[in-house]
N, C-alpha and C positions, 0 to 999 in steps of 0.2 A: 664250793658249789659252782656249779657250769652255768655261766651269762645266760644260755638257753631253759636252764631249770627255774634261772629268779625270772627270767623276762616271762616266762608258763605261768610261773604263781601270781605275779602282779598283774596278768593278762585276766585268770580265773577272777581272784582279789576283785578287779574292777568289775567284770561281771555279776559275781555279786552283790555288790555293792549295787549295783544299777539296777539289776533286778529286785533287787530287795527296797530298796528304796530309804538306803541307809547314809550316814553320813561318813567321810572324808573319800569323798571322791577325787578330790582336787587333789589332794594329796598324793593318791597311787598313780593321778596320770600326770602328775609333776614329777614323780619318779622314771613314768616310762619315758616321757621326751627327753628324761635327760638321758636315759640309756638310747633314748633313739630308737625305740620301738614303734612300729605301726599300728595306730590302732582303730580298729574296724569300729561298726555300729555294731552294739547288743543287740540283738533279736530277742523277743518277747520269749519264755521260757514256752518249752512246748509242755502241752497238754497230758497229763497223764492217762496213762494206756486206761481203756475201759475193761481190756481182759490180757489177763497174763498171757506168757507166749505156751500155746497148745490149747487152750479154754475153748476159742472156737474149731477145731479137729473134735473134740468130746462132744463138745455141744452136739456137731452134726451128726458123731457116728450115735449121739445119746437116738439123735430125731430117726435114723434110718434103721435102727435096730427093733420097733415095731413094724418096720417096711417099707416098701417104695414108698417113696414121695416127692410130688414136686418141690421147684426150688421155693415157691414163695411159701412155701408149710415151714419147708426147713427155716425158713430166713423168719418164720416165726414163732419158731420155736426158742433159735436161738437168742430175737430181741427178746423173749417170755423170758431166756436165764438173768438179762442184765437193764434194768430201768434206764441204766443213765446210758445206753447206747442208742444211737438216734436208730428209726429204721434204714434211713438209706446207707449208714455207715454196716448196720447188719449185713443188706442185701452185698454191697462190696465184699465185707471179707466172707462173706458164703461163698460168696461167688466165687475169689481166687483161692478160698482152702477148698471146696470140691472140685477144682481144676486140676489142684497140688495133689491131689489123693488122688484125681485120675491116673494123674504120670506114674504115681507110685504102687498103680493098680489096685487101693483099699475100695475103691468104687466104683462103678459106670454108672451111663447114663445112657437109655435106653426109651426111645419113644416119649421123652421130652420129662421122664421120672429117673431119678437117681435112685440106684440101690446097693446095697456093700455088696463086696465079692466075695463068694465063699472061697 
């Protein structure tokens, strides 16, 4: 096994460990100093997504396929699919998925209302 593949696993290993809040920590970072690894601070795990990747592209085209609308209808439609989404995190990713569908021409926005593009 490659010094790079155990020093990865014992890297992960400690991770674990730390975020979990389990025990022989002392252990795995007894192993890396002696291998002479660097080792960083863990950062708190990140947060699990509130919507899979595409869920808000549906959402919007769900909201503009009865018709024009502005953004803050769409950005409420969308908070109405997912509880645990705060509104100001809706309003953000509305805002950069109808941006992202401009460039790719699925929408405009026209006199301050979004509509699909036939």
């Amino acid at each position: 096994m490659l010094d790079k593949s155990i020093n990865g696993a014992l890297l992960a290993l400690r991770k674990q460990i730390i975020r979990g809040k389990q025990d022989g920590l002392e252990h795995v970072e007894a192993l890396l100093t002696m291998r002479g690894v660097h080792m960083r601070a863990v950062l708190p795990a990140k947060r699990a997504c509130a919507a899979g990747r595409g869920h808000s592209r549906a959402w919007i085209l769900d909201a503009l396929r009865d018709g024009p609308k502005r953004r803050r209808d769409i950005v409420r439609h969308v908070a109405s699919q997912r509880d645990d989404i705060p509104h100001e995190i809706a309003y953000r990713r509305v805002d950069q998925c109808l941006w992202k569908m401009r460039k790719t021409g699925l929408v405009r926005r026209e006199d301050g209302v979004w509509k699909l593009v036939p």
